[in-house]
Wavefront OBJ file of the C-alpha trace (Angstrom):
o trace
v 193.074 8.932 108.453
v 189.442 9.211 108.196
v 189.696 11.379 104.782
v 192.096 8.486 103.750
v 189.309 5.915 104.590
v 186.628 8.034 102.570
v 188.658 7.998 99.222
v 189.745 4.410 99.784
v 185.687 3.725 99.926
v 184.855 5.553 97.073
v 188.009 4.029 94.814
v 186.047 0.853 95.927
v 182.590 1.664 95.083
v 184.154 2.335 91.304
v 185.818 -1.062 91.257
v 182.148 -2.258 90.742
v 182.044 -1.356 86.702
v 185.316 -2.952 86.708
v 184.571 -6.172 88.085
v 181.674 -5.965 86.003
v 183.009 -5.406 82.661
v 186.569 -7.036 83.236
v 186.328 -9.495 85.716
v 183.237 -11.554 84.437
v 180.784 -9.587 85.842
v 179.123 -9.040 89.527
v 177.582 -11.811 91.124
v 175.616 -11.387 94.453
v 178.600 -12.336 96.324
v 180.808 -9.701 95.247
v 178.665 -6.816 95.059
v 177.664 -7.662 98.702
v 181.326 -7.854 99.340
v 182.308 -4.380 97.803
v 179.264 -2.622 99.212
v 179.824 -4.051 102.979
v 183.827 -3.229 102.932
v 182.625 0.268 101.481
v 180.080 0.655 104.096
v 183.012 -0.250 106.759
v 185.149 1.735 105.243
v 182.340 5.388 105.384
v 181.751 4.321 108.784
v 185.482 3.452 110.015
v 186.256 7.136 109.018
v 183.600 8.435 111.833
v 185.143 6.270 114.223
v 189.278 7.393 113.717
v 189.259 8.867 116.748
v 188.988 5.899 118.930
v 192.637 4.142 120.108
v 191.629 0.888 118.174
v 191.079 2.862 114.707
v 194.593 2.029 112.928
v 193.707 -1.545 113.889
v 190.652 -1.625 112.592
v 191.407 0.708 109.251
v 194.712 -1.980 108.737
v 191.809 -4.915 109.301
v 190.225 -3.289 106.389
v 193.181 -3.621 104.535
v 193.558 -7.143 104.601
v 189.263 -7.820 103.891
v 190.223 -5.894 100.954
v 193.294 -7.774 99.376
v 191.285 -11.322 100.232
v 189.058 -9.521 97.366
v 191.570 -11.662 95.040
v 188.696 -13.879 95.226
v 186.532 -12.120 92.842
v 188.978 -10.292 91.001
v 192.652 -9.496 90.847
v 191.788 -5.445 90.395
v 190.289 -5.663 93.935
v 193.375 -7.019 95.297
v 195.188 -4.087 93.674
v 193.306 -1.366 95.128
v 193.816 -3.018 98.316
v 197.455 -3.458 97.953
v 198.179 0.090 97.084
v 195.729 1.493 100.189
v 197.711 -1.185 102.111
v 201.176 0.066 101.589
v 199.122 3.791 101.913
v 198.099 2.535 105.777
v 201.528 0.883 106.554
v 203.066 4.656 105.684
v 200.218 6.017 107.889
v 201.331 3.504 111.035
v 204.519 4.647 110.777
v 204.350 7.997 110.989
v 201.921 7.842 113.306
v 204.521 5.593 115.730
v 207.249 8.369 114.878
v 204.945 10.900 115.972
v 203.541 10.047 119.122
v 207.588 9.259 119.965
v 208.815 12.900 119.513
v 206.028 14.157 121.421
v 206.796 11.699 123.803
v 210.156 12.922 123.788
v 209.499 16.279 122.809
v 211.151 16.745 120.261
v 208.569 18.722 117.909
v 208.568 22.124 116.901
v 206.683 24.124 119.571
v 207.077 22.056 122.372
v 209.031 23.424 125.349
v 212.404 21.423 125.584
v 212.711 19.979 129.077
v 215.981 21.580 130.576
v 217.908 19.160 133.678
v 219.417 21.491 136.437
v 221.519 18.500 137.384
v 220.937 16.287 140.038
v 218.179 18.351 141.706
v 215.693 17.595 139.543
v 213.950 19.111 136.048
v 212.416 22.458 135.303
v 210.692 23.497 132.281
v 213.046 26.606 131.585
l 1 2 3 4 5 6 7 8 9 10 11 12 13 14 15 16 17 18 19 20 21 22 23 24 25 26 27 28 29 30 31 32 33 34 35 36 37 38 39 40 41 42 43 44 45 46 47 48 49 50 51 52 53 54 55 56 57 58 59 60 61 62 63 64 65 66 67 68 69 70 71 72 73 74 75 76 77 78 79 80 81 82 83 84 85 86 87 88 89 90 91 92 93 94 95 96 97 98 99 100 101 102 103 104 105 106 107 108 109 110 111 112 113 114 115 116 117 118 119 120 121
């Protein structure tokens, strides 16, 4: 997730010469806009280990499609990187259920001896 938050920040930082060229070129507002969400977006990777991360990294995702404001291309990138981070969720949810239920390759199956209880041969 965090390596997916680092190339998400740097497709951002080159949406500057696009809304520069294309899009009528920066004003103060959006360049402040694309450099804070890119700044985030550096240090949101750093934090990916904490249990709010996918929150905050799909928080992100929405800051960046409101970027329809200064240009449509902005809203693109943060479209694609949206349906990227929805993919992301949901793996992430099917993991943390087959470990839960142990169901991945390596983990011990739990074995029921019956009505005595559950042992791990």
């Amino acid at each position: 997730m965090a390596g997916t938050l680092v190339l998400e920040g740097i497709v951002v930082v080159l949406a500057l010469p696009i809304v520069a060229k294309v899009g009528g070129g920066l004003t103060v507002a959006s360049t402040t806009y694309l450099v804070v969400l890119t700044v985030a977006m550096f240090l949101g990777a750093g934090l990916q280990g904490r249990s709010w991360a996918l929150t905050f990294d799909l928080a992100l995702q929405v800051l960046l499609i409101a970027g329809v404001v200064f240009h449509w291309s902005i809203c693109a990138v943060g479209i694609v990187f949206g349906l990227v981070w929805v993919y992301i969720a949901y793996i992430k949810r099917d993991v943390e259920k087959r470990v839960a239920r142990g169901q991945l390759p390596g983990q011990e199956p739990i074995v029921d001896d019956g009505p005595g209880g559950v042992s791990d041969s």
